[in-house]
C-alpha positions in Angstrom: 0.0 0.0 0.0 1.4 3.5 -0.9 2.4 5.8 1.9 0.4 8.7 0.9 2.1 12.1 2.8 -0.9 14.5 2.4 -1.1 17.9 3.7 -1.7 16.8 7.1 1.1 14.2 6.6 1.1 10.2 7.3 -1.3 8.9 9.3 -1.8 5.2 9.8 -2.8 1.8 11.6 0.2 1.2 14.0 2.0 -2.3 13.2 0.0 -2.1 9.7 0.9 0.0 7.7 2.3 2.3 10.7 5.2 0.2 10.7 9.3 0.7 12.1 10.1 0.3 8.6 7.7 2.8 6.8 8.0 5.6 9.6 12.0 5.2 8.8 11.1 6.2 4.9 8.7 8.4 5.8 11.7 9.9 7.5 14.5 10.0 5.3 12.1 11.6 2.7 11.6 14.0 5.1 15.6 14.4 5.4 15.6 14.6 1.4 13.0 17.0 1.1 14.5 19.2 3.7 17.8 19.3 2.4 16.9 20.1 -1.2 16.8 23.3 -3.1 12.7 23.5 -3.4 12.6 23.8 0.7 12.8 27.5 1.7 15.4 28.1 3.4 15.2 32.0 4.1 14.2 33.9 7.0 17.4 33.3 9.3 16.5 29.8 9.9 19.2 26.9 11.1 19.2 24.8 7.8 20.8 21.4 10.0 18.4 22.1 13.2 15.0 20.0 13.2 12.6 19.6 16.1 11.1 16.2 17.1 8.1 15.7 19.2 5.3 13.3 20.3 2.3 12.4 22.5 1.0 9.8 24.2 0.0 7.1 22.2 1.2 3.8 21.8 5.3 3.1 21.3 4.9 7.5 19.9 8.3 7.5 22.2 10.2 4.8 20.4 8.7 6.5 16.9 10.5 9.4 17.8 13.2 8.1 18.5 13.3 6.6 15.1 12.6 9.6 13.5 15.5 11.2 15.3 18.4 8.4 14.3 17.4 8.5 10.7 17.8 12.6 10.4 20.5 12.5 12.5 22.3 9.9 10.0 21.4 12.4 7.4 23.3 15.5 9.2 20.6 17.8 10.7 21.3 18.4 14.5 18.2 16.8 16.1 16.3 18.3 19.1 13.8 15.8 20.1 10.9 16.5 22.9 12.4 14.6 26.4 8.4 13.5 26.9 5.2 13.7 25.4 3.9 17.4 24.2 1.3 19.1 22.4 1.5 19.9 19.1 1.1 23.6 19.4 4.2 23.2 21.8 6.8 21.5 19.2 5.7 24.2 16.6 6.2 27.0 18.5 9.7 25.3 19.3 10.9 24.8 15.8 9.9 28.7 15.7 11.6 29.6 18.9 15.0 27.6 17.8 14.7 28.9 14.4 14.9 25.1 13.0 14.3 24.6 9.3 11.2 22.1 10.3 9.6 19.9 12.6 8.3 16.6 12.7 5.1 15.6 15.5 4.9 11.7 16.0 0.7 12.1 16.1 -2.3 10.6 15.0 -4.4 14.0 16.6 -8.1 12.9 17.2 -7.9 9.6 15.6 -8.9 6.5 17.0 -6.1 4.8 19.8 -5.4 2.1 16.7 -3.4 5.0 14.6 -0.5 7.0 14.6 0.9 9.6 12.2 3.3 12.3 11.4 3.1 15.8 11.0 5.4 17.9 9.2 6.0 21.2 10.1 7.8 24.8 9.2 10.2 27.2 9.7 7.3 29.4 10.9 6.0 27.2 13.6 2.5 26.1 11.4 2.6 23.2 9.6 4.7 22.4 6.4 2.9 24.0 3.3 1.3 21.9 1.0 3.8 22.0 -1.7 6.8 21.0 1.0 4.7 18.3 1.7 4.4 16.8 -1.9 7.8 17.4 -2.0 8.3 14.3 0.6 6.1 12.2 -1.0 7.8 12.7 -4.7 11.5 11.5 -2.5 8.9 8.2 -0.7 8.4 7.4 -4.4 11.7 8.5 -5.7 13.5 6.6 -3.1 11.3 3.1 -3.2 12.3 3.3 -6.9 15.7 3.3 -6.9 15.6 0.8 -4.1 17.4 3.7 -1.3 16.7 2.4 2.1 16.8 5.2 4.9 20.1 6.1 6.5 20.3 5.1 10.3 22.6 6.1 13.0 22.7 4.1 15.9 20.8 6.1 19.0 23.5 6.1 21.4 26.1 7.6 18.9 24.1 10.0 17.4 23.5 11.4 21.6 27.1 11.2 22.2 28.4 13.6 19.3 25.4 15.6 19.9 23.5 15.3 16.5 20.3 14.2 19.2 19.7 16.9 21.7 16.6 15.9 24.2 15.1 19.5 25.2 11.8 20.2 27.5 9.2 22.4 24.9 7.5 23.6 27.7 9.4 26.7 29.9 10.1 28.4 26.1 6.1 27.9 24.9 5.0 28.7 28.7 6.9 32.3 28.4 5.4 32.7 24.9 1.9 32.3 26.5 2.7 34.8 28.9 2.9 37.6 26.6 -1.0 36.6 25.4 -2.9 35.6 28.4 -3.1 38.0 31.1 -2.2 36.1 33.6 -3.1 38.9 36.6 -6.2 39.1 35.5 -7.1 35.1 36.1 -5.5 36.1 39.6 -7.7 38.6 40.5 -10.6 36.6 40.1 -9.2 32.7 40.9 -11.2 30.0 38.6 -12.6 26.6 40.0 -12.5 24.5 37.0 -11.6 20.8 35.4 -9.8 20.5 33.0 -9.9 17.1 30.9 -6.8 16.2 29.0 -8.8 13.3 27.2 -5.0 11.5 28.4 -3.6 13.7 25.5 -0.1 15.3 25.3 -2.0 18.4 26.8 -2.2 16.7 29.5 -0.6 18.7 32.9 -0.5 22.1 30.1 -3.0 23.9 31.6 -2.6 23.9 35.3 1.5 24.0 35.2 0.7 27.4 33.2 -1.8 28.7 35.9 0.4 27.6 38.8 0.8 30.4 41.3 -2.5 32.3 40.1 -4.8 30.8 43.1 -7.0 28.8 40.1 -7.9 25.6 41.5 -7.5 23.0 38.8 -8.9 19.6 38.8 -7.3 17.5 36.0 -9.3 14.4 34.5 -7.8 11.6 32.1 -4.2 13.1 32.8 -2.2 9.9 33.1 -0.6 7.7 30.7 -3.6 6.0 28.4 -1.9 5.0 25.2 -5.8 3.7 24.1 -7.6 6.6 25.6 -9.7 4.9 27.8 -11.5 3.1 24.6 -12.6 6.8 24.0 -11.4 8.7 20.5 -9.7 11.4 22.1 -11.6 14.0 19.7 -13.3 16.7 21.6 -17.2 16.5 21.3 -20.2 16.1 23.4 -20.5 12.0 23.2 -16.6 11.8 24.4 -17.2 13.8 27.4 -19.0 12.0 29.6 -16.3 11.6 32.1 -16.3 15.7 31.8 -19.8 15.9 32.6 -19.3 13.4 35.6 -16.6 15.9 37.2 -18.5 18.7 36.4 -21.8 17.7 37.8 -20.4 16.1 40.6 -18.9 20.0 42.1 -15.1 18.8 41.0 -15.2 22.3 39.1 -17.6 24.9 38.1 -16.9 24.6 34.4 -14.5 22.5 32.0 -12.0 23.1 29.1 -10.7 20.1 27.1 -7.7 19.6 24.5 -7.9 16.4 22.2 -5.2 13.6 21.6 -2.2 16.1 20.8 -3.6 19.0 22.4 -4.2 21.7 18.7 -8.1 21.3 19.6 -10.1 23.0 22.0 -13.5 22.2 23.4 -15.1 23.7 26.9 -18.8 22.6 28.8 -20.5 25.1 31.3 -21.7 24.8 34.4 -24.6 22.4 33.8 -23.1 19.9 31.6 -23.5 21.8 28.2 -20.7 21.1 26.1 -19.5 24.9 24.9 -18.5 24.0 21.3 -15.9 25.6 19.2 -18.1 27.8 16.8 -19.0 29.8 20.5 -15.7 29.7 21.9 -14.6 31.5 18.6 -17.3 34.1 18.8 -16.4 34.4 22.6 -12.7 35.0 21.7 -13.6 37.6 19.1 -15.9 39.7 20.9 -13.2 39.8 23.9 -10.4 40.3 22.1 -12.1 43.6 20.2 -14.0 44.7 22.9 -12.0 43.7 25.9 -8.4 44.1 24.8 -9.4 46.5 22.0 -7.6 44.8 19.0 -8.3 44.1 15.4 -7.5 42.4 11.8 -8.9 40.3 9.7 -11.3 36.9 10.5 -10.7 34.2 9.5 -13.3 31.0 9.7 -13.5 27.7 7.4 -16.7 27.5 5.3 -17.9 25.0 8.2 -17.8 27.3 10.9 -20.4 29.5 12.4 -22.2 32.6 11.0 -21.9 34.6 14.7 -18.4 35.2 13.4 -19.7 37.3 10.3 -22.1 39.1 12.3 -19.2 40.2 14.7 -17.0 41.3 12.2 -19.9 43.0 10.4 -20.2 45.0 13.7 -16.7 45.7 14.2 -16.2 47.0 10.5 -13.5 43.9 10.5 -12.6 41.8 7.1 -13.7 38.4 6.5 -12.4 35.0 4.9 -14.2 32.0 4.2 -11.5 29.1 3.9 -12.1 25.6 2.8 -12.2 23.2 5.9 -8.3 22.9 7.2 -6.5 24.6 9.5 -3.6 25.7 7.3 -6.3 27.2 4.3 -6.6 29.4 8.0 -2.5 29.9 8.6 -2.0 30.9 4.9 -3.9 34.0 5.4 -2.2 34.2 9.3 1.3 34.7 7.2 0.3 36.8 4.9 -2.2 39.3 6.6 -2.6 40.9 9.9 -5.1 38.5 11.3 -7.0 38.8 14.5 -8.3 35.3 15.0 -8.4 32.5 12.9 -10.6 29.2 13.6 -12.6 25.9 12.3 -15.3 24.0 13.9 -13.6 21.2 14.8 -11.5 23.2 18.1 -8.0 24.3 15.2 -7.9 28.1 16.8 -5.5 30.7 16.9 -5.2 34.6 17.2 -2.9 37.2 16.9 0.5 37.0 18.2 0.4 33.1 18.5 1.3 30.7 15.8 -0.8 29.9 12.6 -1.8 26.5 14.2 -4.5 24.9 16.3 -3.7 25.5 20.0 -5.7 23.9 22.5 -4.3 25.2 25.7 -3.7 28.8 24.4 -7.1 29.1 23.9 -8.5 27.3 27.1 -6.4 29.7 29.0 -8.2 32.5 27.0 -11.5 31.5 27.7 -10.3 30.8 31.7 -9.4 34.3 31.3 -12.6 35.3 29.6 -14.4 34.4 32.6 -12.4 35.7 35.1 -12.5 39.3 33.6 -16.5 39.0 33.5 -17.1 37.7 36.9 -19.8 36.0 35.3 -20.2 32.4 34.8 -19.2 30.4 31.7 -23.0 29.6 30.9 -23.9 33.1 31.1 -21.2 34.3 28.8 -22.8 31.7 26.5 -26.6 33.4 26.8 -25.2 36.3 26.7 -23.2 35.6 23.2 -26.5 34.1 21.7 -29.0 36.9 22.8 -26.4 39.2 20.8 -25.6 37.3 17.6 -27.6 34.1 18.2 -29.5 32.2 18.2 -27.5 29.8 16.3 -27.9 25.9 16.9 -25.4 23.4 15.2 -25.1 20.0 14.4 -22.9 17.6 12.0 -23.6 13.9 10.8 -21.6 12.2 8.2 -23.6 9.7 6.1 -22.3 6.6 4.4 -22.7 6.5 0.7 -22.9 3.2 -1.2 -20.4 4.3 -3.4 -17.2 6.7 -3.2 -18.6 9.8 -4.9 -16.0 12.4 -6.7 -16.4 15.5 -5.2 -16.4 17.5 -8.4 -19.6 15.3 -9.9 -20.9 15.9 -6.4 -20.8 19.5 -6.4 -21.9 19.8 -10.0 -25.5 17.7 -8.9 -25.8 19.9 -5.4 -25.8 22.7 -7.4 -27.3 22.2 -10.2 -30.6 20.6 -8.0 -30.4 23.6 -5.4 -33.9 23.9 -3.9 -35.8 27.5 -3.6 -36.2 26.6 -0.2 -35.4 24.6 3.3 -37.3 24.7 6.2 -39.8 27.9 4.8 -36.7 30.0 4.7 -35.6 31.2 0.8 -32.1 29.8 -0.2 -30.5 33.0 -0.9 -26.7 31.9 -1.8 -24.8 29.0 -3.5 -21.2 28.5 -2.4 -18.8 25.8 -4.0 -15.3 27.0 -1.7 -15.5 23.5 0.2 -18.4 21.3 -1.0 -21.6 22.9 -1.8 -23.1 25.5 0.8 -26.8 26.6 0.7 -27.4 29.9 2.8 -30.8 30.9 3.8 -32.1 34.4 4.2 -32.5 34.5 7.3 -28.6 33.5 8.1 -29.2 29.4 8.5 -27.1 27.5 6.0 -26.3 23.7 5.2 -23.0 22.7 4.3 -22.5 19.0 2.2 -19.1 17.9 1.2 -17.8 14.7 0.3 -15.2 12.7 2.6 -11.8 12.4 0.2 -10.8 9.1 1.6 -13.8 7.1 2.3 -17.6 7.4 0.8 -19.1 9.5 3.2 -20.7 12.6 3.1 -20.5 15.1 5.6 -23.5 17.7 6.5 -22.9 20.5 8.9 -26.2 22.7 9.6 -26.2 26.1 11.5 -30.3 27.1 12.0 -31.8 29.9 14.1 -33.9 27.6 15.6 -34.1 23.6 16.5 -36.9 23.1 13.8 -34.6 24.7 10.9 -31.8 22.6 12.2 -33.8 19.1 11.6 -34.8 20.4 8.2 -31.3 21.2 7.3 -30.4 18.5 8.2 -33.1 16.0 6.7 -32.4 17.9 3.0 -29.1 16.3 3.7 -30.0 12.8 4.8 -32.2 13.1 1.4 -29.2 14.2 -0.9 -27.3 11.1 0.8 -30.1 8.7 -0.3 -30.2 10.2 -3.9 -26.7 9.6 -5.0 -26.9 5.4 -5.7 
């Protein structure tokens, strides 16, 4: 089976495809792409420096390891992560140590059976698309001309100092300091859980917020290289265990991070899960009227509409980005962005990295409620009363066929209906899929899955009633395509 290296990078079934043996070609690709003429090698960067990391799944350690011997055997100075990390951590350390890249041992939100790799780039986001076909072209190159991956032995490479074990942490922790205000959260103390899904976010939060008075009770925080049986993805049916702590007075409200910590996802005082799409409204509406900052906003076409009215409000330019955090950190390097974010918990804002960062943002919306002195629940109401009410929900339907996704968008929008729900369908977009948005602000999203023959509806409605018919024009599309 072909290692594919997309622009998320590898990710795989450990001991199937996820093998020793792949990860070490995976690897030197890595060490051929790096070291070519088509990576960029400007901005002051360390062309022989590259950052290793990992989390917590299963033999991620030993991965790394690998990873480390076969760059090491190629020349670049390794500095690999002395134990598990978030993601948003080892990026901001290739940044911070100006390294020419950085390679994650992850499989993210994916089930405990995977693991992966993500590449990453001089600018502390991950690798850009075309650096990443550029490792795929050397898997191929190298598999046909028979090249197997060079490999120094671990010991050797330590001892002349071409593997460097580092702590991401203290560097990333100052970072933060400069964009959460951290006297703030001690003038008004938080009581809250925070549940590390047993992620490499795990310990992030409440090492950060040491010394501020916070009390912190930390769920799922050990070592769980199968997560519990539970996909360490950040939505409502994962939380239970959330909801327990909550519910039971172990803390007034909850912030999560997913498997390597890039996703954020928070529940209130009752149990509500507080989902991304309000976080990211939250965020903006502090940040601008709060902190009294601006730029541009940036949301993927499957996030919510609060986020347009906002910027409306505050005179501030939008973007609509296909679904994928870096379609977000393109526009994060190139403009003077506010806030960037996607349904799915991948948010960032200004002054931080173009990536995903779970704990960056918990600690913002910690902060959040500290400045207010008003629960997380009412922040919430409060937030929907202004640009509300908006009511989300996502299903992904199996097709009985793969379906291109160009034929698919063709047929959405050639058969666009006049209406859903009694409300006009007043706009057709193709940036991501097919989007139908109503007049009065509701819209349906359908896209096909690229790897499997699914078909993924999001629906954002005013009301519950909109919502179910949103979603049932979808379940109908679904049925039509044989």
């Amino acid at each position: 089976m072909p290692i594919h290296f997309g622009t998320d990078g590898w990710r795989a079934v450990i001991s199937d495809s996820f093998t020793f043996g792949n990860l070490r070609m995976v690897s030197q690709a890595i060490a051929d792409a790096v070291a070519s003429d088509h990576w960029d090698k400007s901005n002051h960067v360390d062309a022989t420096k590259i950052v290793v990391g990992y989390d917590t799944r299963f033999l991620s350690d030993r991965f790394a390891g690998e990873v480390a011997r076969v760059l090491a055997a190629n020349g670049f100075t390794v500095l690999l992560a002395q134990s598990d990390s978030p993601t948003p951590a080892i990026s901001y350390s290739v940044k911070h140590n100006n390294a020419i890249a950085g390679v994650m041992i992850t499989a993210s939100h994916n089930a405990p059976r995977y693991n992966g790799v993500k590449l990453k780039g001089a600018f502390g986001g991950s690798a850009l698309s075309e650096q990443c076909r550029r490792v795929e072209v050397y898997i191929n190159d190298n598999e046909e001309q028979a090249r197997g991956p060079n490999l120094m032995d671990f010991k050797k490479a330590r001892e002349a100092g071409l593997i460097q074990k580092f702590n991401p942490l203290p560097a990333y922790f100052d970072h933060l300091r400069t964009l959460i205000n951290t006297d703030i959260i001690a003038d008004n103390p938080q009581r809250f859980v925070v549940d590390a899904m047993y992620g490499s976010g795990r310990g992030v939060i409440k090492s950060f917020l040491q010394g501020t008075g916070c009390e912190i009770a930390e769920i799922r925080g050990e070592m769980n290289p199968g997560f519990g049986g539970v996909h360490p993805e950040p939505i409502a049916k994962n939380l239970g265990a959330l909801a327990s702590a909550v519910s039971s007075g172990v803390g007034n409200f909850g912030v999560v991070t997913d498997g390597d910590a890039d996703r954020i996802g928070a529940m209130d005082e009752r149990g509500n899960f507080v989902d991304p799409h309000k976080i990211m409204a939250l965020s903006l509406k502090y940040l601008v009227e709060k902190r009294g900052m601006s730029g541009a906003v940036v949301r993927t076409v499957s996030t919510t509409r609060m986020i347009d009215r906002l910027a409306i409000r505050y005179g501030l330019k939008l973007y609509e980005t296909p679904v994928g955090f870096n379609h977000i950190a393109d526009y994060m390097m190139k403009e003077d962005v506010l806030i960037g974010g996607e349904e799915s918990g991948g948010i960032s804002f200004k002054g931080h990295i173009p990536e995903g960062d779970g704990p960056i943002m918990g600690l913002l919306l910690v902060e959040m409620v500290a400045e207010s002195k008003k629960p997380l629940i009412e922040l919430v109401d409060d937030l929907l009363a202004d640009v509300g009410p908006a009511l989300y929900e996502r299903v992904d339907l199996r097709l009985s066929r793969p379906v291109a996704k160009a034929e698919m968008t063709e047929f959405l929008t050639k058969k666009a209906p006049a209406e859903i729900g009694g409300q006009n369908v007043q706009e057709i977009s193709q940036r991501d899929g097919v989007k139908y948005i109503m007049a009065d602000d509701s819209w349906l999203l359908i896209r096909p899955s690229g790897t499997e023959p699914v078909l993924r509806v999001y629906a954002e409605g005013r009301s519950q009633g909109m919502v179910k018919s949103l979603i049932g024009y979808g379940k109908t599309v679904a049925e039509t395509v044989v």
